[in-house]
VEXLO-173338 format. One record per residue (C-alpha): residue in three letters; z, y, x; residue number from 1. Coordinates in steps of 0.1 Angstrom, whole numbers, always signed. Example, Ala and Ser with C-alpha at 12.3 -4.5 7.8 and 13.67 -1.06 7.14 Angstrom:
BEGIN
REC;ALA;+78;-45;+123;1
REC;SER;+71;-11;+137;2
! end
This chain:
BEGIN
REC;UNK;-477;+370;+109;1
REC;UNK;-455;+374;+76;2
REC;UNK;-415;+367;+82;3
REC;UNK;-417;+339;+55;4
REC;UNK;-441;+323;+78;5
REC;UNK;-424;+328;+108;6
REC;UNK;-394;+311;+94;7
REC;UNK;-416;+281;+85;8
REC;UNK;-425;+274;+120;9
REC;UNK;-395;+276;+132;10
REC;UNK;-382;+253;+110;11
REC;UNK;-409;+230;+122;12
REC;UNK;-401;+231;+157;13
REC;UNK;-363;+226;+148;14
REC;UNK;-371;+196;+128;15
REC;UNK;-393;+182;+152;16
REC;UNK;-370;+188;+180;17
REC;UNK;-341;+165;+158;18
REC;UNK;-367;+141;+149;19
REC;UNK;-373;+136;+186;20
REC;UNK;-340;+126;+191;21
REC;UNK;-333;+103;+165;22
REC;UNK;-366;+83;+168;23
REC;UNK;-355;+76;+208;24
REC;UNK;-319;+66;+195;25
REC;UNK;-303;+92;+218;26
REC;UNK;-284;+111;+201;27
REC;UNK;-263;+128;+226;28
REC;UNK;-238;+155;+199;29
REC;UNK;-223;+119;+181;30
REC;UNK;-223;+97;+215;31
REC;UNK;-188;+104;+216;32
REC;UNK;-177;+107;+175;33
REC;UNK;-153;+80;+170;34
REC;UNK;-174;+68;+137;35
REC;UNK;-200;+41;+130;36
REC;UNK;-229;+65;+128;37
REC;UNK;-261;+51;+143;38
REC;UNK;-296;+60;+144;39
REC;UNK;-315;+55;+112;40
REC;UNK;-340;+31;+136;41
REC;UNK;-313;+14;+151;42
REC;UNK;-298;+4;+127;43
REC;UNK;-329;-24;+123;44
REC;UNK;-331;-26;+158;45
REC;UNK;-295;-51;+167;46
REC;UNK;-293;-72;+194;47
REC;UNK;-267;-100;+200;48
REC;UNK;-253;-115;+230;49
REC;UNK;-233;-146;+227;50
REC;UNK;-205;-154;+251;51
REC;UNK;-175;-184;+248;52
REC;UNK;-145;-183;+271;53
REC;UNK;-112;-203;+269;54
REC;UNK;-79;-200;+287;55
REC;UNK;-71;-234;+302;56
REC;UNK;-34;-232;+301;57
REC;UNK;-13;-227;+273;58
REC;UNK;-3;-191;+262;59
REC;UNK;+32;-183;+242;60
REC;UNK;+12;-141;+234;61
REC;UNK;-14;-132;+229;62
REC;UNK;-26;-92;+232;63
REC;UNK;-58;-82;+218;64
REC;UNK;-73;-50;+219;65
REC;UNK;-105;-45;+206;66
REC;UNK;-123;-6;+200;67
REC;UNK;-151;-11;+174;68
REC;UNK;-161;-45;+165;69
REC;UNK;-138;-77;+141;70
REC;UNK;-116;-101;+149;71
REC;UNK;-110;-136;+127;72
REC;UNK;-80;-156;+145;73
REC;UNK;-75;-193;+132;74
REC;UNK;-53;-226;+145;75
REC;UNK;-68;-242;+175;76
REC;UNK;-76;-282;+172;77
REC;UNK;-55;-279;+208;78
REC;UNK;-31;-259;+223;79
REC;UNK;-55;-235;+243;80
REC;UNK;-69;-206;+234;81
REC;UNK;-105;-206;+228;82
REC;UNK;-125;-175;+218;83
REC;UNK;-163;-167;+208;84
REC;UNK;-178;-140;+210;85
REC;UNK;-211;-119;+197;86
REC;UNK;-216;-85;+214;87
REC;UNK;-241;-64;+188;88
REC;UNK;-262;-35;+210;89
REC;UNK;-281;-6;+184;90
REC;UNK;-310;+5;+201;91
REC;UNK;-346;+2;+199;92
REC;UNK;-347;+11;+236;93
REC;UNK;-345;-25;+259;94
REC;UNK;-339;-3;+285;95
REC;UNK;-309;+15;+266;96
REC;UNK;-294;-20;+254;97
REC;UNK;-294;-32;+291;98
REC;UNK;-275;-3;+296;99
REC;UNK;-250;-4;+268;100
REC;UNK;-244;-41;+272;101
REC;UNK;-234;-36;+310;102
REC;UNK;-213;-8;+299;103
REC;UNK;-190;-24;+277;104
REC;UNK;-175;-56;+296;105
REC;UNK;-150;-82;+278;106
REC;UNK;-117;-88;+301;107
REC;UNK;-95;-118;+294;108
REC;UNK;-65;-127;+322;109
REC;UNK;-30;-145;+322;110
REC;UNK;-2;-129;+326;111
REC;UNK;+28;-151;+327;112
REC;UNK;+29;-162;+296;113
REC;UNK;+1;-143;+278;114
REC;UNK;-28;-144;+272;115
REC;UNK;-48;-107;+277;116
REC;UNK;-80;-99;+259;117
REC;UNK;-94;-62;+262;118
REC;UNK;-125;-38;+263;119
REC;UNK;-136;-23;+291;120
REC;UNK;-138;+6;+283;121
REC;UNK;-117;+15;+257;122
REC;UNK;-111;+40;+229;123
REC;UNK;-119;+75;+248;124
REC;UNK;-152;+62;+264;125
REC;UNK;-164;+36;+242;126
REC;UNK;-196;+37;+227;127
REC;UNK;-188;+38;+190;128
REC;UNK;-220;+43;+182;129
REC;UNK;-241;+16;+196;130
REC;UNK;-220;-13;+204;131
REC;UNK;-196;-40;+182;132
REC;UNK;-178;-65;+198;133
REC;UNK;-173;-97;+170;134
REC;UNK;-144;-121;+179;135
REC;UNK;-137;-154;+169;136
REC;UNK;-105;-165;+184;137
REC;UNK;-87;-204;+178;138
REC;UNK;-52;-201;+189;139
REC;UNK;-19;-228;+185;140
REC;UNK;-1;-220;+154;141
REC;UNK;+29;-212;+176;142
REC;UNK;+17;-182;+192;143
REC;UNK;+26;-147;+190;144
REC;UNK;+1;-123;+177;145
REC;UNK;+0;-87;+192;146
REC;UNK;-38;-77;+180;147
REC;UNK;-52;-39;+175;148
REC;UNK;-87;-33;+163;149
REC;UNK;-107;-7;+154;150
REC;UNK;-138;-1;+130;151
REC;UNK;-137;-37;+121;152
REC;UNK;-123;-61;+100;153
REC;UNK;-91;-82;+111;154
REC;UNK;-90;-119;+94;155
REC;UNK;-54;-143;+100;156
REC;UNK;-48;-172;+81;157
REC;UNK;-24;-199;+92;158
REC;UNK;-23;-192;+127;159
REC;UNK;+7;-169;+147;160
REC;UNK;+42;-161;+151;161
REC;UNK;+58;-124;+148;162
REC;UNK;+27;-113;+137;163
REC;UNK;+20;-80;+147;164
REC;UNK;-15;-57;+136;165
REC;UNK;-28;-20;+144;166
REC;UNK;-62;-14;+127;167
REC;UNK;-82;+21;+117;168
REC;UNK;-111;+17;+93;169
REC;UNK;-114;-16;+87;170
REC;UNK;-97;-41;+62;171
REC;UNK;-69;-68;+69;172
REC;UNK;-65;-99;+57;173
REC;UNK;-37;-119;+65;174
REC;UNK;-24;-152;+49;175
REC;UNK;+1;-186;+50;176
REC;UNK;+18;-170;+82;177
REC;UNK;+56;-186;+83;178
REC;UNK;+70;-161;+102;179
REC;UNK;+74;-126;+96;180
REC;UNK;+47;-95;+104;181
REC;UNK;+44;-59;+113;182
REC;UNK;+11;-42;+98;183
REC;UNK;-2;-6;+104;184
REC;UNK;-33;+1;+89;185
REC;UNK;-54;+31;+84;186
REC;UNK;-86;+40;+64;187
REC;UNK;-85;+2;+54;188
REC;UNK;-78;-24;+26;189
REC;UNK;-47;-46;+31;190
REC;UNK;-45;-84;+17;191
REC;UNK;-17;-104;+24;192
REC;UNK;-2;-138;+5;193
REC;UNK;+21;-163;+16;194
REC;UNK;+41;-153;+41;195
REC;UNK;+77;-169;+48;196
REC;UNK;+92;-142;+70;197
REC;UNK;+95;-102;+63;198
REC;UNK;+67;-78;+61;199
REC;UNK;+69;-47;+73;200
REC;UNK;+41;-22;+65;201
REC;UNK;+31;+12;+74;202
REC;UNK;-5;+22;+51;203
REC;UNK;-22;+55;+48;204
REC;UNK;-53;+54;+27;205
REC;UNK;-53;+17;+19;206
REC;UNK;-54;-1;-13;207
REC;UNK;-28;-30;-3;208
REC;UNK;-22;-61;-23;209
REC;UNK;+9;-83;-13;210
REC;UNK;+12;-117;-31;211
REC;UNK;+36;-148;-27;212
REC;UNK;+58;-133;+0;213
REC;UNK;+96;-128;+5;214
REC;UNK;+113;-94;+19;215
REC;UNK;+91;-62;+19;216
REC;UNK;+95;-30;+35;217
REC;UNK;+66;-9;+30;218
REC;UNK;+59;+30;+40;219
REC;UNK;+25;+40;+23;220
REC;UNK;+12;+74;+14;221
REC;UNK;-27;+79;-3;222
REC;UNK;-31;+47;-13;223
REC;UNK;-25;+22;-40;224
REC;UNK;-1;-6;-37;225
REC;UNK;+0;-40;-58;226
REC;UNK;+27;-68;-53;227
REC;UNK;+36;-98;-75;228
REC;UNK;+47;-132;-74;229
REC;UNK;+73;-125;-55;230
REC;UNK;+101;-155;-59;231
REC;UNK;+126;-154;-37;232
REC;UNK;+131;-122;-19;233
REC;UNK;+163;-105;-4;234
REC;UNK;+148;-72;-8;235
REC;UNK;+115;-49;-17;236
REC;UNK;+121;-14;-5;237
REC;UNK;+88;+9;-8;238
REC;UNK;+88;+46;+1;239
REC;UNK;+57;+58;-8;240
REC;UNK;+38;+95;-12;241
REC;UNK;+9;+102;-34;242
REC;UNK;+10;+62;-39;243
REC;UNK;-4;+44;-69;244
REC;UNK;+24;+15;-75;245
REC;UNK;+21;-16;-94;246
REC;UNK;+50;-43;-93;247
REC;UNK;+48;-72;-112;248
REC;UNK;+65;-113;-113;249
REC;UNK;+93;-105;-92;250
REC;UNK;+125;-121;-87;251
REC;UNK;+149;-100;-58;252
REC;UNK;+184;-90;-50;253
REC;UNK;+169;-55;-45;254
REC;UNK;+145;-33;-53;255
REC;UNK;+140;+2;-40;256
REC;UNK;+109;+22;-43;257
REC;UNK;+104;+62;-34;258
REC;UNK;+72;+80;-44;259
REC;UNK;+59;+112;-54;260
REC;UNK;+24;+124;-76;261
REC;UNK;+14;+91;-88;262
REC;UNK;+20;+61;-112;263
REC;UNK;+44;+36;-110;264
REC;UNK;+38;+2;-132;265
REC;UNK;+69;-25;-131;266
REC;UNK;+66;-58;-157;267
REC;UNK;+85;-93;-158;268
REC;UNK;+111;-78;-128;269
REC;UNK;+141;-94;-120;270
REC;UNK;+167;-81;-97;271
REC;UNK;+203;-74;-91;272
REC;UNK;+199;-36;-85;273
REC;UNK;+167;-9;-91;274
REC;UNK;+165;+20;-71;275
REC;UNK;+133;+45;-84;276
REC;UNK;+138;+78;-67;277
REC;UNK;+106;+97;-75;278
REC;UNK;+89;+129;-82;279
REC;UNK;+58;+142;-104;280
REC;UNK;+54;+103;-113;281
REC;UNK;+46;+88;-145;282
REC;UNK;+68;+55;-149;283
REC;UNK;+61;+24;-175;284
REC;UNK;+82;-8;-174;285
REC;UNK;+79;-35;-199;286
REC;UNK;+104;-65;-188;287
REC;UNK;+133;-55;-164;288
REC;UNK;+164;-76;-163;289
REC;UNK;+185;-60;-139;290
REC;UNK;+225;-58;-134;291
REC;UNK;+223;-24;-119;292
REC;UNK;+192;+2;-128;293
REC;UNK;+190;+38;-118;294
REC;UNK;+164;+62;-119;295
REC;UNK;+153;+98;-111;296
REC;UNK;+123;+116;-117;297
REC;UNK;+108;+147;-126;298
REC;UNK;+79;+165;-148;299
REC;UNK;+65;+135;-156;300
REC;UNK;+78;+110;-187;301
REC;UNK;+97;+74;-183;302
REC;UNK;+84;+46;-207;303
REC;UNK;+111;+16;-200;304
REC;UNK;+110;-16;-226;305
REC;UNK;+126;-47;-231;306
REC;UNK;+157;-38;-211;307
REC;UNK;+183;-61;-201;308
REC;UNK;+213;-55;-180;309
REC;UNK;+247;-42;-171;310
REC;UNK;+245;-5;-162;311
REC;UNK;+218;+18;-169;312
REC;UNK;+218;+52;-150;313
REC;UNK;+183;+78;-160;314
REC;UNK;+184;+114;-147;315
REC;UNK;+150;+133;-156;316
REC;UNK;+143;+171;-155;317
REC;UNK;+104;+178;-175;318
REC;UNK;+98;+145;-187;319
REC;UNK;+103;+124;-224;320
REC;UNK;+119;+93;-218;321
REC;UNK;+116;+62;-241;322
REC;UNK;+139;+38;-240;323
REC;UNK;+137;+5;-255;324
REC;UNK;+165;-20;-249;325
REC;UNK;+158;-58;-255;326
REC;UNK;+199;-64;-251;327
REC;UNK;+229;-35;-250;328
REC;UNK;+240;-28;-210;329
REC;UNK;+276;-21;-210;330
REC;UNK;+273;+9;-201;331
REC;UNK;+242;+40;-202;332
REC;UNK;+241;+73;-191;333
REC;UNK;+210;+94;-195;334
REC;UNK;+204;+133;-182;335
REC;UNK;+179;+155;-194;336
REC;UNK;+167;+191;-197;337
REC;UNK;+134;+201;-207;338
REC;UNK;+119;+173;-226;339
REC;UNK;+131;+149;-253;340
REC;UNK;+145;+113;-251;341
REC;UNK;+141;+86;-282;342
REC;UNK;+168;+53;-278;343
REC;UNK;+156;+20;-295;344
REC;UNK;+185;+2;-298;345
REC;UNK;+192;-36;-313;346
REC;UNK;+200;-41;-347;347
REC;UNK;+235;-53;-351;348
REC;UNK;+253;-41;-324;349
REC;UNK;+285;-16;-323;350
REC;UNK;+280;+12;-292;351
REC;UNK;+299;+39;-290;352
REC;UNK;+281;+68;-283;353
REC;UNK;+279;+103;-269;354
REC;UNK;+250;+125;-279;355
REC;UNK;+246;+164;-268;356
REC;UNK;+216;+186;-268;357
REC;UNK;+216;+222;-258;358
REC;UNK;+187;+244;-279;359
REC;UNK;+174;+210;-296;360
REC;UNK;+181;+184;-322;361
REC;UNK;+196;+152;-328;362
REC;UNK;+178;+127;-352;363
REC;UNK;+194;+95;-361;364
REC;UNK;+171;+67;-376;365
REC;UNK;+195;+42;-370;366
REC;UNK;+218;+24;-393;367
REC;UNK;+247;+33;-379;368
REC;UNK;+271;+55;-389;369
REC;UNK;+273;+89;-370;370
REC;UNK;+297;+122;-370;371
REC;UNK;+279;+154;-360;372
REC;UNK;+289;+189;-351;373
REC;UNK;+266;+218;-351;374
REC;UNK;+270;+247;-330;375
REC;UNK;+251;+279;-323;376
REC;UNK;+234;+266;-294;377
REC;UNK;+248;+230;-289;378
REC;UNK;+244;+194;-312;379
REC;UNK;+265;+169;-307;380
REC;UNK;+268;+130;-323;381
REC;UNK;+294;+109;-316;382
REC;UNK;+308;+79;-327;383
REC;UNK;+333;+49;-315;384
REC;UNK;+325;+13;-311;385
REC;UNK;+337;-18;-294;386
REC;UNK;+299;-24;-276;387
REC;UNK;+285;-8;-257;388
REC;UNK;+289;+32;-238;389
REC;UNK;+269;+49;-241;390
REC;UNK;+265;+90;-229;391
REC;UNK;+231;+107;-236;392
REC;UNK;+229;+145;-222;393
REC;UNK;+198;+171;-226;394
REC;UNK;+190;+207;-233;395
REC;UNK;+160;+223;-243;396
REC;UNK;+151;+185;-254;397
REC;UNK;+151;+165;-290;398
REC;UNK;+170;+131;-290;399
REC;UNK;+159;+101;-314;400
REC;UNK;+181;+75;-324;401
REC;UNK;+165;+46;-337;402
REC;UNK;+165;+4;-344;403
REC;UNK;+140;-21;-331;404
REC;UNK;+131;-41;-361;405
REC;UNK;+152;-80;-362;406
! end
């Protein structure tokens, strides 16, 4: 027998060996992967079993812990705690979802005062891959939400105190909560709008969209981050990594945002004070009225337009910055090396300024009137007004003076 052919049955006999075990469903090398794989047959093969429990007395917390399976949590018409719930087995095998089912058992118990719903068993033993545990829980509006769920999605809308929300791979949805919330969320998209109290969020891999809230402290890394309409907010502090950022209809005392290898987008902001401490990030704003705005980045350029403030504060390294003013800050200092910086001013005014580059050039398109002095290495304008300061620094870098039109 030739080799080629010998390699052909063997193939055979692997194939049908695999084969085997997928057309029984058991699959024994991914019972234990923590992932929603299931058996291409099983996956038209669900079975549901419906169960309704409520807790007769009322309940101040309530802890939920749920492995693999979602989770919607609504006001109650009372103040108990009801719940419904559809257990999902995959298996063609009636045997095998007899098995499964009596595996996985739903606990709920009092403790005091809270209320205690969990999987039995959880996380380590679970079987991801064959069983999905859907909750619908009605709870008073009063109560404290302590809930952590796994390969699932999480649903909360007007329902819960002191919110708080684990999840892994699955999205979160949380809305109209007046109290404040604590998300961490993993491998999952976050939604969350109208909250009264302060959110606190820690996101990896998310896309995350925060709408009509009020303080915001986010940690995020991998993901993609969108907040707006924001009205009334003591602060919005974001430190981010690898983090696409988009801020938009904002009104804040302060705004603080760290991130590194991505964009950051800011339009119609209003705030006190802007903190942008970044790195490798492109930056556009169009719309920032600010009494205090500093900013630090590097290799990557700064588009910022229709200014308006007090004090402006830019330190870049490898990056142009354009900067557009819609109204003269008293006072702007800029630092550069490596890259060039053009100034739109407004017509009409009277700065005085302060212009040096090292190994570049100074153009001035402006109408004003400007002294210059030429050295080997060094360029320097300069010029005194009764306006505004300010102080422009860059080496290695061309600077452009020049008038928005009236």
């Amino acid at each position: 027998m030739k080799k080629k052919e010998l390699f052909l049955i063997a193939g055979l006999i692997i194939f049908g060996f695999v084969f085997q075990y997928f057309d029984s469903g058991d699959i024994s090398f991914i019972k234990s992967c923590n992932s929603d794989h299931k058996s291409i047959r099983d996956k038209n093969h669900p079975h549901e079993f419906i169960d309704d429990f409520t807790f007769e007395t009322p309940a101040k917390i309530l802890i939920f812990d749920n492995p693999a399976g979602s989770v919607e949590i609504s006001p109650s018409i009372d103040e108990k705690i009801s719940v419904e719930l559809v257990k999902i087995i995959y298996h063609k095998d009636e045997s095998k979802v007899e098995q499964f089912r009596n595996m996985v058992n739903i606990t709920n118990r009092k403790e005091g005062d809270k209320a205690i719903i969990e999987i039995d068993p959880s996380d380590d033993e679970f079987p991801y891959t064959r069983v999905r545990t859907h909750f619908k829980i009605f709870i008073p509006k009063a109560t404290t939400l302590n809930v952590k769920n796994r390969f699932g999605d999480i649903s909360i809308n007007g329902s819960g105190t002191s919110v708080m929300v684990d999840s892994k791979f699955g999205d979160i949805s949380i809305q109209n909560i007046p109290s404040d919330i604590s998300i961490i969320n993993r491998f999952g998209k976050t939604k969350i709008s109208n909250i009264s109290g302060k959110i606190e969020l820690d996101l990896k891999y998310s896309q995350a969209d925060v709408s009509g809230s009020s303080s915001i402290d986010c940690r995020i890394s991998h993901s993609s981050l969108d907040i707006s309409d924001i009205k009334e907010s003591s602060s919005v502090k974001i430190e981010g990594v690898h983090t696409k950022m988009r801020l938009s209809e904002i009104r804040s005392d302060l705004i603080k945002i760290k991130n590194s290898h991505n964009m950051i987008s800011l339009s119609d902001i209003t705030t006190d004070e802007l903190l942008i401490t970044s790195r490798h990030c492109k930056i556009i704003a169009d719309g920032l009225d600010s009494e205090s705005i500093a900013i630090k980045n590097s290799y990557n350029r700064v588009r910022l337009k229709n200014l308006k403030g007090t004090s402006l504060n830019v330190l870049l390294s490898h990056g142009d910055l354009d900067l557009s003013l819609k109204s003269m800050f008293k006072k702007i200092f800029v630092t550069n090396s490596y890259s060039d910086i053009t100034l739109k001013i407004p017509g009409n005014t009277d700065p005085s300024l302060s212009m040096n580059t090292k190994y570049g050039d100074i153009k001035n398109r402006s109408n004003l009137e400007i002294s210059s002095v030429k050295a080997k290495y060094l360029t320097t304008f300069s010029r005194t007004g009764i306006g505004s300061e300010i102080n422009i620094n860059t080496s290695y870098g061309d600077i452009v003076l020049s008038e928005l039109p009236q």
